[in-house]
DSSP file (Angstrom, degrees, kcal/mol; ACC not computed):
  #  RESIDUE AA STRUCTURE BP1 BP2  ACC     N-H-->O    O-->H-N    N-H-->O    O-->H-N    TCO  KAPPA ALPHA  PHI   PSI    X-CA   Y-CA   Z-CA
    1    1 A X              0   0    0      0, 0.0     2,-0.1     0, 0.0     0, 0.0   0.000 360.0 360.0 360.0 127.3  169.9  115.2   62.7
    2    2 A X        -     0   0    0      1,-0.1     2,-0.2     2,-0.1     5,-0.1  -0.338 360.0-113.3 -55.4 139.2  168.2  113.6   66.1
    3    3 A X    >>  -     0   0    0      1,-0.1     3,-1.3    -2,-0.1     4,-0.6  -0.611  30.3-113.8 -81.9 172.3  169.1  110.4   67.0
    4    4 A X  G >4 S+     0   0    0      1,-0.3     3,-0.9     2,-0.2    -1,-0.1   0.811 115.5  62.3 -76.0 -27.7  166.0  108.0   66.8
    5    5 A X  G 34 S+     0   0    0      1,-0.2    -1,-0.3     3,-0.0    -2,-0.1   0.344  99.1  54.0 -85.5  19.3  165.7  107.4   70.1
    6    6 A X  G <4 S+     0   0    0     -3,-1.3    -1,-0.2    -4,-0.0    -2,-0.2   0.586  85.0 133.6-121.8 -38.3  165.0  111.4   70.9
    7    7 A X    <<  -     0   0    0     -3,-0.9     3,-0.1    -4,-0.6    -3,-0.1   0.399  36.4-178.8 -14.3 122.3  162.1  111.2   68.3
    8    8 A X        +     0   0    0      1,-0.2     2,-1.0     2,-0.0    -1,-0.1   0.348  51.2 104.8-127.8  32.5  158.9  112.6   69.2
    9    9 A X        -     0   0    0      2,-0.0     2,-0.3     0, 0.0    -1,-0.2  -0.464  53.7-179.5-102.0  83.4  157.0  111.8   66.3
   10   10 A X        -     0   0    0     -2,-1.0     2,-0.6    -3,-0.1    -2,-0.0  -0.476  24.8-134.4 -87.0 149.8  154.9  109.0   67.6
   11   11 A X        -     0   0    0     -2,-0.3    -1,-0.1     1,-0.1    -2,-0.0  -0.736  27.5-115.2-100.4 102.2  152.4  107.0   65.7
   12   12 A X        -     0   0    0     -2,-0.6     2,-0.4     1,-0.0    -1,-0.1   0.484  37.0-134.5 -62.2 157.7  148.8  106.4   67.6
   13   13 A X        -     0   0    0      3,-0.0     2,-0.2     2,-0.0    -1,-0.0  -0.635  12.6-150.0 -89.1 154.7  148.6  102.4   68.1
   14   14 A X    >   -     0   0    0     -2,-0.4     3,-2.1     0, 0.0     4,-0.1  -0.851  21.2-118.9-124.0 146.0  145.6  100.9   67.3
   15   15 A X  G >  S+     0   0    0      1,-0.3     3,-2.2    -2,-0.2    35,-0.3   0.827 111.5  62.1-101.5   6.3  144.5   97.8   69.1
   16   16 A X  G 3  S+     0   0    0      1,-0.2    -1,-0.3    33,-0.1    34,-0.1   0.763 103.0  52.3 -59.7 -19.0  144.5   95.7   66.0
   17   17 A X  G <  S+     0   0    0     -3,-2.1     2,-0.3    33,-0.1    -1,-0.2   0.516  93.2  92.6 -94.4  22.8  147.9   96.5   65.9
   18   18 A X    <   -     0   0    0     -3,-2.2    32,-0.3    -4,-0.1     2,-0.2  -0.741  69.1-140.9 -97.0 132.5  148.4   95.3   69.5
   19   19 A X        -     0   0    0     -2,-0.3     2,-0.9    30,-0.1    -1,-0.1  -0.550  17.3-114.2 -69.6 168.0  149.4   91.9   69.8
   20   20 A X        +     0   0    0     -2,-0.2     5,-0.1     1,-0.1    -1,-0.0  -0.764  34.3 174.7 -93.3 119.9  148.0   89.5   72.7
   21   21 A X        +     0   0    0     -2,-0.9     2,-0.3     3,-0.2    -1,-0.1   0.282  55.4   7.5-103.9  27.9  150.6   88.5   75.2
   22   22 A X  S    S-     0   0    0      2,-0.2    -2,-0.0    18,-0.0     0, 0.0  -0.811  99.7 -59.1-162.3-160.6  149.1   86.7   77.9
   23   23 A X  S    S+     0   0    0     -2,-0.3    12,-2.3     2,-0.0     2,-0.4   0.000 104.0  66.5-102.0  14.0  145.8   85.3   78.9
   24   24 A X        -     0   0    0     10,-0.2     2,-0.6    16,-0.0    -3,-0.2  -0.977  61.9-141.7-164.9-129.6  144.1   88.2   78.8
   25   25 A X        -     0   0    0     -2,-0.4     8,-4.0     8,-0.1     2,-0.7  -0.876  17.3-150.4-129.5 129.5  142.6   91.4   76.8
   26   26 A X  B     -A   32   0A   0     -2,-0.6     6,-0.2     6,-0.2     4,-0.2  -0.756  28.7-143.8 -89.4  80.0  142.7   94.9   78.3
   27   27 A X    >   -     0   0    0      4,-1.8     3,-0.5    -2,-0.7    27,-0.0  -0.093  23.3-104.1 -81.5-165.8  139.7   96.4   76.9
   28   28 A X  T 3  S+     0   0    0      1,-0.3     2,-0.3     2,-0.1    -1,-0.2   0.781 118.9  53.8 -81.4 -10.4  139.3  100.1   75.7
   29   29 A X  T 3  S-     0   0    0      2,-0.2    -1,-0.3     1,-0.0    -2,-0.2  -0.121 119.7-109.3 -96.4  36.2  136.9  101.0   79.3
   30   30 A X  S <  S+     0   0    0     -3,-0.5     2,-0.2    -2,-0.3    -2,-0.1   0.654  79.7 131.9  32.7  65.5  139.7   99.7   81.2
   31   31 A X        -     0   0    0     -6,-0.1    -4,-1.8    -4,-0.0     2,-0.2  -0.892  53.8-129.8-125.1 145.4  138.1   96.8   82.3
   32   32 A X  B     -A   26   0A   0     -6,-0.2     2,-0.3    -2,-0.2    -6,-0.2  -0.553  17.5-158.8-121.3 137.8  140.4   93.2   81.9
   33   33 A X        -     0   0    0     -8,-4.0    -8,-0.1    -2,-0.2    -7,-0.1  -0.659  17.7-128.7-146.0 102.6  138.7   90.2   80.2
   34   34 A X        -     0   0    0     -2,-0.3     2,-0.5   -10,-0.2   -10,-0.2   0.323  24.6-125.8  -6.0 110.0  140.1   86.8   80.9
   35   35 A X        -     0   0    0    -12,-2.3    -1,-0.1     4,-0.1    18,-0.0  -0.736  21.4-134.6 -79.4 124.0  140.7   85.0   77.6
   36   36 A X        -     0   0    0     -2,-0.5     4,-0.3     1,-0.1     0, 0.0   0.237  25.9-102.9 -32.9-166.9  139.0   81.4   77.4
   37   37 A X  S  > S+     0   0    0      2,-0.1     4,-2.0     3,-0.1    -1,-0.1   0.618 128.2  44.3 -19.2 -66.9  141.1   78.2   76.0
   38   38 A X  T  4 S+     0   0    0      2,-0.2     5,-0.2     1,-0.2    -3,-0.0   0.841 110.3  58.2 -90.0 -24.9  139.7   78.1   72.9
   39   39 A X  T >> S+     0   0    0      1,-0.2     3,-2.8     3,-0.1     4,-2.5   0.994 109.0  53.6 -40.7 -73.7  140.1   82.5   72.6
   40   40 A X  H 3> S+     0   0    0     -4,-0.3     4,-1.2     1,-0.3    -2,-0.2   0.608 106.5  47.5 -36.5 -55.8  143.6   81.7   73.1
   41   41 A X  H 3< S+     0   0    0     -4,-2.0    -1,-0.3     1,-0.2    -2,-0.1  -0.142 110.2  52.5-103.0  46.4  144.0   79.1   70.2
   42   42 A X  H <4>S+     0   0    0     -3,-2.8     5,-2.2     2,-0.1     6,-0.6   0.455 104.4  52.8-127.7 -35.8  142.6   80.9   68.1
   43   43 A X  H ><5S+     0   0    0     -4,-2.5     3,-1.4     4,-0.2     5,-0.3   0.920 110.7  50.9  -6.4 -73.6  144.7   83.7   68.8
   44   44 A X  T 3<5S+     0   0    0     -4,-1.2    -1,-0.2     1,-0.3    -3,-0.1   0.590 107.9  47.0 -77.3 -16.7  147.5   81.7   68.3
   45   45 A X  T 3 5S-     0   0    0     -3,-0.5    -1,-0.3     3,-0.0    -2,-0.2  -0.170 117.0-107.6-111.7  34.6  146.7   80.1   64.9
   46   46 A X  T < 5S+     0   0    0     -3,-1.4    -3,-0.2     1,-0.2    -2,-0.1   0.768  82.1 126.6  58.1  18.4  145.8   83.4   63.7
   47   47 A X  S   <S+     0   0    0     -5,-2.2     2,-0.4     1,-0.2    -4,-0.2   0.547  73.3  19.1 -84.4  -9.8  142.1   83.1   63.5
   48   48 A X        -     0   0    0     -6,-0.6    -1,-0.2    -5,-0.3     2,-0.2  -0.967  63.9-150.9-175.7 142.8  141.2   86.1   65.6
   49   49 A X     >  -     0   0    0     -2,-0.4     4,-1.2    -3,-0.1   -33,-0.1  -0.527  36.6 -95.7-128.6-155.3  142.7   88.9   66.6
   50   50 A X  T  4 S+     0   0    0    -35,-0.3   -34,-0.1   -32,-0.3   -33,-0.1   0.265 117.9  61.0-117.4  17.3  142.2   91.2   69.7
   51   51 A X  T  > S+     0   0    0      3,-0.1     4,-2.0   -35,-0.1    -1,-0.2   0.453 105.9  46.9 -83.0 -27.0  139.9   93.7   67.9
   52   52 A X  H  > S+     0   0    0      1,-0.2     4,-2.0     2,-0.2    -2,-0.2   0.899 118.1  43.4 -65.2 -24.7  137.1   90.8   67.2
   53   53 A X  H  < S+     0   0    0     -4,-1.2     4,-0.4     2,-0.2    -1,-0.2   0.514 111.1  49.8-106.6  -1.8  137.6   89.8   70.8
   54   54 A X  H >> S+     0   0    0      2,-0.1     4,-2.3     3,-0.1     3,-1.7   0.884 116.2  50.9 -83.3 -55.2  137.5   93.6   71.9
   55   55 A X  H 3< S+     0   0    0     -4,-2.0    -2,-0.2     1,-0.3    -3,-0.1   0.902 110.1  43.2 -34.4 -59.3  134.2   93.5   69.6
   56   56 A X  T 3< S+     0   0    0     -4,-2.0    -1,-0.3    -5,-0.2    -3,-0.2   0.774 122.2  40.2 -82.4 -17.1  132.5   90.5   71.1
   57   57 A X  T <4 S+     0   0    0     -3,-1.7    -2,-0.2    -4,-0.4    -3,-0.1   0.950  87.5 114.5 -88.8 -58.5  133.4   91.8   75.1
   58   58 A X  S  < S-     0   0    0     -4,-2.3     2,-0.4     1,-0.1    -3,-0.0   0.618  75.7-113.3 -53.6 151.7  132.6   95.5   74.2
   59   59 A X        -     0   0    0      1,-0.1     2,-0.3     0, 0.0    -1,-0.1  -0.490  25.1-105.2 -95.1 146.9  129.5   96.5   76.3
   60   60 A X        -     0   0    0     -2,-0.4     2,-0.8     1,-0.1    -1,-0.1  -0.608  38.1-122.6 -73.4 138.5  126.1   97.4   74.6
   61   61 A X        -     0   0    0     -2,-0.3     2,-0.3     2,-0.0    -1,-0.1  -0.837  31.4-149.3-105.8 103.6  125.9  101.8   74.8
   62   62 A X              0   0    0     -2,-0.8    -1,-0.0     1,-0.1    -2,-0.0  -0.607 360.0 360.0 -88.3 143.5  122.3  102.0   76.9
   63   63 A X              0   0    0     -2,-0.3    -1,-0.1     0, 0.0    -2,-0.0   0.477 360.0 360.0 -59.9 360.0  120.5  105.4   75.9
């Protein structure tokens, strides 16, 4: 038996499962978007999570 820390069976992250730790949001096109105030406490009272707010920055895909 391995020890756990040797593991290589990782499981892919998702960013719903990412919590937010700062002030702001990394999105998935590697560009950084500044969380409002009111993002922030809603965040924090569990109102939103960092896949609606990936949703509402995410860029319209031109033809």
């Amino acid at each position: 038996m391995r020890p756990p820390f040797l593991s290589t069976d990782f499981q892919e992250s998702r960013i719903e499962d990412e919590p937010i730790l700062g002030t702001v949001l990394r999105l998935s096109d590697g560009r950084i978007q500044t969380l409002t105030w009111w993002e922030r406490m809603l965040v924090t009272l569990r109102l939103t999570d960092a896949k609606a707010l990936e949703a509402r920055y995410a860029r319209p895909v031109s033809a």
